[in-house]
Structure formats: C-alpha cells, structure tokens
C-alpha positions in Angstrom: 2.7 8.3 -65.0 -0.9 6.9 -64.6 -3.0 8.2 -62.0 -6.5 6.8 -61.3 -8.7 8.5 -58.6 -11.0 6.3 -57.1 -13.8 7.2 -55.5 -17.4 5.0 -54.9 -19.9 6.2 -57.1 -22.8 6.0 -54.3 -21.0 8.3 -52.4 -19.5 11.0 -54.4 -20.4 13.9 -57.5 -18.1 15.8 -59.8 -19.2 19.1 -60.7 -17.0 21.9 -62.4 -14.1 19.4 -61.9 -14.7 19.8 -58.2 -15.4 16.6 -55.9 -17.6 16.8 -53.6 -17.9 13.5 -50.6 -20.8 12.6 -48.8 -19.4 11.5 -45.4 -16.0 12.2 -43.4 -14.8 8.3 -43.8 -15.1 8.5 -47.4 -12.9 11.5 -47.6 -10.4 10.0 -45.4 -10.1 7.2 -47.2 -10.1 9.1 -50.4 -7.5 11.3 -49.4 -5.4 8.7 -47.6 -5.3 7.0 -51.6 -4.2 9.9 -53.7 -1.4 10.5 -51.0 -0.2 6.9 -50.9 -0.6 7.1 -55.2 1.5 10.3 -55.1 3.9 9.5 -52.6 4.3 6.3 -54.9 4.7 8.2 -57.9 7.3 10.5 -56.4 9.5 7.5 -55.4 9.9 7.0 -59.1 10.5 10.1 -60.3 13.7 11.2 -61.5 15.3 14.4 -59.1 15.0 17.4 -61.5 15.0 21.4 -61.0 12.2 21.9 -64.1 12.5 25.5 -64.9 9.8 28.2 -64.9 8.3 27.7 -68.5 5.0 28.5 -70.7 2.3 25.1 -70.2 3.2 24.6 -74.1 7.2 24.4 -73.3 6.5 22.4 -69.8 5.0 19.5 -72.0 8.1 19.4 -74.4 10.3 19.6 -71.4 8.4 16.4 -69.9 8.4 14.1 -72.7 12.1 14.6 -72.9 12.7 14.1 -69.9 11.1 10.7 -69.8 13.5 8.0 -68.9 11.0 5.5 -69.7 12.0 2.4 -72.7 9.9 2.2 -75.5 9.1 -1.3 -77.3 11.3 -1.5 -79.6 9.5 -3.7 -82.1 7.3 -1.0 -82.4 9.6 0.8 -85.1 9.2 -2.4 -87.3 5.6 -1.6 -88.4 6.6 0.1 -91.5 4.2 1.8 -93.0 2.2 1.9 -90.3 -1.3 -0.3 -90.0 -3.0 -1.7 -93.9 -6.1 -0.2 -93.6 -5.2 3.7 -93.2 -2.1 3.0 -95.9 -4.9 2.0 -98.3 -6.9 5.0 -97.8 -3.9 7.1 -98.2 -3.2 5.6 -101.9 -7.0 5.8 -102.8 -7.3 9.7 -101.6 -4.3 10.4 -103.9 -5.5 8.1 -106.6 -8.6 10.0 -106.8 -6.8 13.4 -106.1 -4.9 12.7 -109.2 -7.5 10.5 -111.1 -11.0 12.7 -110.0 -13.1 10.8 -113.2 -12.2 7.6 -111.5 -13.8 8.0 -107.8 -17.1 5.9 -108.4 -15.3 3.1 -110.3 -13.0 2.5 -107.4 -13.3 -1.1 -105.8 -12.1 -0.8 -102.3 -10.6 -3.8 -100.7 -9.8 -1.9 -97.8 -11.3 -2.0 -93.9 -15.2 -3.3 -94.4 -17.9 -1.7 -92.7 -21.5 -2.5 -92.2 -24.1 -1.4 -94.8 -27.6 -2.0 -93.4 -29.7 -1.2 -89.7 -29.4 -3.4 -86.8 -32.4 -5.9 -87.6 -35.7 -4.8 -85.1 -35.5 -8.3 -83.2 -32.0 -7.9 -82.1 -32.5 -3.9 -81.1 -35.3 -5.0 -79.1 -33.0 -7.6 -77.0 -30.5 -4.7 -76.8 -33.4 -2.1 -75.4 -34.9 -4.6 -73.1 -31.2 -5.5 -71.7 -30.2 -2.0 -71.3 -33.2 -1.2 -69.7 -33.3 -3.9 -67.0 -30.0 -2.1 -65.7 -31.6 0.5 -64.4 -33.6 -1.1 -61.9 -32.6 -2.9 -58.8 -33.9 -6.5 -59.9 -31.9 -6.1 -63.2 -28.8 -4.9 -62.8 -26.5 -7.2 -62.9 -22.6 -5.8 -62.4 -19.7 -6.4 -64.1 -20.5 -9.3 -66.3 -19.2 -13.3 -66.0 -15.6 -12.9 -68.0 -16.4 -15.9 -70.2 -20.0 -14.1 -71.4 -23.4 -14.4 -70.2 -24.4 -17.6 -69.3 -27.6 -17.4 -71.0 -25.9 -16.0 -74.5 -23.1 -19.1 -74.1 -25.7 -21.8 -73.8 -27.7 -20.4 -76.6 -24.4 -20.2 -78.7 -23.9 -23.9 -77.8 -27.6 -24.8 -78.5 -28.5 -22.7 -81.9 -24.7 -21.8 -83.7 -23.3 -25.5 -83.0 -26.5 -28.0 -82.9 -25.7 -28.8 -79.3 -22.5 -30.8 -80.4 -20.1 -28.5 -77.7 -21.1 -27.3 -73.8 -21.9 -24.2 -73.1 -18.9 -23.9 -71.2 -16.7 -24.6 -73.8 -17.9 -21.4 -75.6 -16.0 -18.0 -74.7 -17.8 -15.0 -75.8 -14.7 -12.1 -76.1 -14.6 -8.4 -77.3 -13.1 -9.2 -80.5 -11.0 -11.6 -82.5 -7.8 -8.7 -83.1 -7.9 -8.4 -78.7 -8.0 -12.4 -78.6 -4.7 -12.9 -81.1 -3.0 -10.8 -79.2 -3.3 -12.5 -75.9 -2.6 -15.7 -77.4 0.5 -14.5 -78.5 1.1 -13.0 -75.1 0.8 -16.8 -73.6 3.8 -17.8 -75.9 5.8 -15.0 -75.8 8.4 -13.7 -78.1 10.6 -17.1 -78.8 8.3 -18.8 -80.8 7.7 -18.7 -84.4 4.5 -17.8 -86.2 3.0 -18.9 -89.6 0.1 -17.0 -91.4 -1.5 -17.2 -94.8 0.1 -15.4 -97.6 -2.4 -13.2 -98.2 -4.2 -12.9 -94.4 -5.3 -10.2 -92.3 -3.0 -8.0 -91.0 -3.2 -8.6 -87.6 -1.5 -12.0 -87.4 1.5 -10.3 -88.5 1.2 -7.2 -86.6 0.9 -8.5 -83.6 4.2 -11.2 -83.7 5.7 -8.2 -84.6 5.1 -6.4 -81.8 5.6 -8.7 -79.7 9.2 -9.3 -80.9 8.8 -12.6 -82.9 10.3 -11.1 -85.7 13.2 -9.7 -87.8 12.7 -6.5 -89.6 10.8 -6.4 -93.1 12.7 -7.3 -96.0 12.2 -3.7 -98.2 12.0 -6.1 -101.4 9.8 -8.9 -100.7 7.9 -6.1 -98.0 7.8 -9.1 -95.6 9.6 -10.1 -91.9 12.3 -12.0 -91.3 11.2 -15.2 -88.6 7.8 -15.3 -90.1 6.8 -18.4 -92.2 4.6 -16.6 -95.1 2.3 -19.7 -96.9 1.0 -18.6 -99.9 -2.4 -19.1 -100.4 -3.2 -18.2 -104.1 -5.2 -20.1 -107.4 -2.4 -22.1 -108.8 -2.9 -24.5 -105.2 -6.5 -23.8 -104.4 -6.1 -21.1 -101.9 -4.8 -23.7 -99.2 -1.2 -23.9 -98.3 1.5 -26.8 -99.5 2.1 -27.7 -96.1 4.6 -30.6 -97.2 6.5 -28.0 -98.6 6.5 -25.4 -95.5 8.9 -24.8 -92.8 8.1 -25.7 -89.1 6.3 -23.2 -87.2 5.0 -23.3 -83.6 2.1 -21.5 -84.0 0.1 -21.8 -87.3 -2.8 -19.2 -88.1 -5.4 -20.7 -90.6 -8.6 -18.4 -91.0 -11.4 -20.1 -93.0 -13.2 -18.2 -94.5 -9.8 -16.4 -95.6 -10.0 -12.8 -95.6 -9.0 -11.1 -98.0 -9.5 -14.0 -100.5 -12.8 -15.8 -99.1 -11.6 -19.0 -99.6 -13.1 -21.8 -97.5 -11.5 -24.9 -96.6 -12.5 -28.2 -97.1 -13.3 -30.8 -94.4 -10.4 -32.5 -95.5 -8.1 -29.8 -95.8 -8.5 -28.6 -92.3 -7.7 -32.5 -91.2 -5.0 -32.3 -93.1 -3.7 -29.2 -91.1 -4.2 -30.7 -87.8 -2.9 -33.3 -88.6 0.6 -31.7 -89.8 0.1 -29.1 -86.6 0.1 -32.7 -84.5 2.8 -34.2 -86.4 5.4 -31.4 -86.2 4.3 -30.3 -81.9 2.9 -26.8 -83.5 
C-alpha cells in the first residue's frame, strides 16, 4: 500500500513530523484526501483479526499476509545484476590473492575519474540559482528537455543536419530501454550483441520476453545472442542470424569499443527493413 499525502507547499510546514496548515480550506481539503485515500485503501484490504504483537513481529506478520503477485520473471535474473557479481569475484580474488590487488584490471561498472570542467559548473550554478527568484524559476521542466539545451544539441552535437525537435533529452539510456520495451510488450523477440551491456538483456527479461537461462551456455532461451568477437570484426553475421523484432546495436560497443562502419550500420538497416524488425 502506497500512500502519498499531499499538501501545497505555499501553504503548509512539517516540523517534528507534525503538520501544521495555514488556512481552514486547506485543512479541509487536506483531510477530505487522506480520508478518501484511506477509505480507498480499506476497500482493498483483505478482512483480518491481526493479533497483538511486538512492531518487529507485526512487520513479519504483514509481508505474509500480502496477497499481492509478484513478477514472476523476476526469479530469472540469476545471479543477480553484472556489475555487483563482478565486485563479488574481485573482493574474493583479492581476499584470497592479497599480492594481486593493484595488478587487478577491472572491467566492471566505470566511473568518472576527473572534476566537472569550471565552464560547465558555472552553467550549473547560474541555472540553480535563477530558481530561486521569481523571474527564474521555471517549474517542472518541458518533458522532451529544455528548449534551449535541444536546439543547441541540434546546432553543436549534429551540425544542424536534425531539428531541434527531433532531439529528446532523457534521464538516462538504462530508463529509455526499458520503456521501449514497455511499448512492445512481452511477445516480441529481442536481439543483442554477444558481448553487450547488460541491460538489453535484463530488461526483456523482465519484462517476460524470455525463457529461463540455460545453466551451460549461462544465456536465455527466446533471446537471439549475435556474437560480436575478432574472428568477424566485432560486427554480427547477420546473414547467418535468426529473425528478431527488435535488434539492439550499440556503436561504440561496450564492453568491446568497437565502432561500426558507415557501411556496416547500412547494412543493419537494411536487414532490420528487409525482415519488418
């Protein structure tokens, strides 16, 4: 059960987890919501006599009483997500192997090395601090980005050759895979790069794409795996590859940092045209 209390900022404080309204209509209104949310909640509920219990055994006693269905697909993630699974196996490497800690070569989650660069925490600063005045703040902001940050996107990164609004500024690339794989659903099938980031895989998974893992080739039924390795230049055979409806190609590859050529990615769209993907 999620409960979210609402209450305008302008017209109410929390102090000492006490809150405190600055008119009568506010209250009313405020109080008129948590009944409706609780009255809505209690619709739901399941009819149980909980019994008298320490705070400790009254949580245990709630989770099992949940009724609620899990996702399933879930379970599938052996192992859990790749990054934390390789810091495991390098803590007990070096637990095991102490005079090899500093000639370790992670190729695990990356992480940036060096300062933010003065010019860009200087538009940060300035940005932040034109929200706290009335001429600059701004609100919630455009869901496609800033118009100003688009058009510059449009101008400097691509040399004017796309519109600004053709440029969608997002909160990250693992959110926006995910949602595209929410607009197909789970009856598609899904091709990645053999090796690729984990998050192509994880999230077909999830979304119930996909068989369980094969415990000897450690990869899921229903996915279309296409290696990428030296012996054919880091790009995949795709005569030689079975149909898929949605096809993830990331150039530069990561892990490998192989970049394709012009001619290889027309050569991918034009199979992806060819075969409906």
């Amino acid at each position: 059960l999620f409960v979210r209390y609402i209450l305008p900022l302008s017209t109410s404080c929390k102090y000492k987890n006490k809150i405190f309204l600055r008119n009568r209509s506010n209250m009313k209104f405020t109080s008129a919501f948590a009944l409706m949310m609780l009255a809505s909640a209690s619709a739901f509920a399941p009819s149980v006599t909980v019994p008298t219990t320490t705070p400790a055994q009254a949580s245990t006693s709630a989770l099992a009483m949940s009724g609620v269905a899990r996702n399933p697909n879930f379970s599938k993630l052996i192992g859990g997500y790749l990054f934390p699974e390789i810091g495991r196996r390098r803590t007990a490497y070096v637990a095991a192997n102490p005079d090899m800690a500093d000639k370790i070569i992670s190729l695990g989650i990356g992480d940036t090395t060096q300062p933010i660069p003065a010019h860009i925490l200087s538009g940060l600063v300035e940005s932040a601090s034109k929200l706290g005045t009335k001429e600059g703040y701004s609100g919630y902001g455009a869901e496609q980005g800033m118009g100003p940050l688009r058009k510059k996107i449009a101008e400097k990164l691509y040399n004017g050759i796309i519109k600004e609004s053709e440029v969608f500024v997002s909160d990250g690339a693992k959110c926006d895979i995910m949602r595209v794989q929410q607009v197909f659903g789970s009856g598609v099938t899904t091709a990645v790069q053999d090796p690729s980031y984990p998050v192509y895989v994880d999230t077909s998974v999830m979304l119930g794409q996909t068989g369980n893992i094969n415990p000897d080739t450690k990869q899921y039924d229903k996915i279309v795996y296409m290696p990428c390795t030296d012996e054919n230049d880091f790009f995949p055979d795709l005569d030689n590859i079975p149909k898929a409806d949605i096809i993830y190609f990331c150039s530069p590859n990561n892990p490998t940092g192989a970049a394709a050529t012009k001619e290889q990615l027309e050569k991918l769209v034009a199979k992806c045209k060819e075969q409906g993907s």
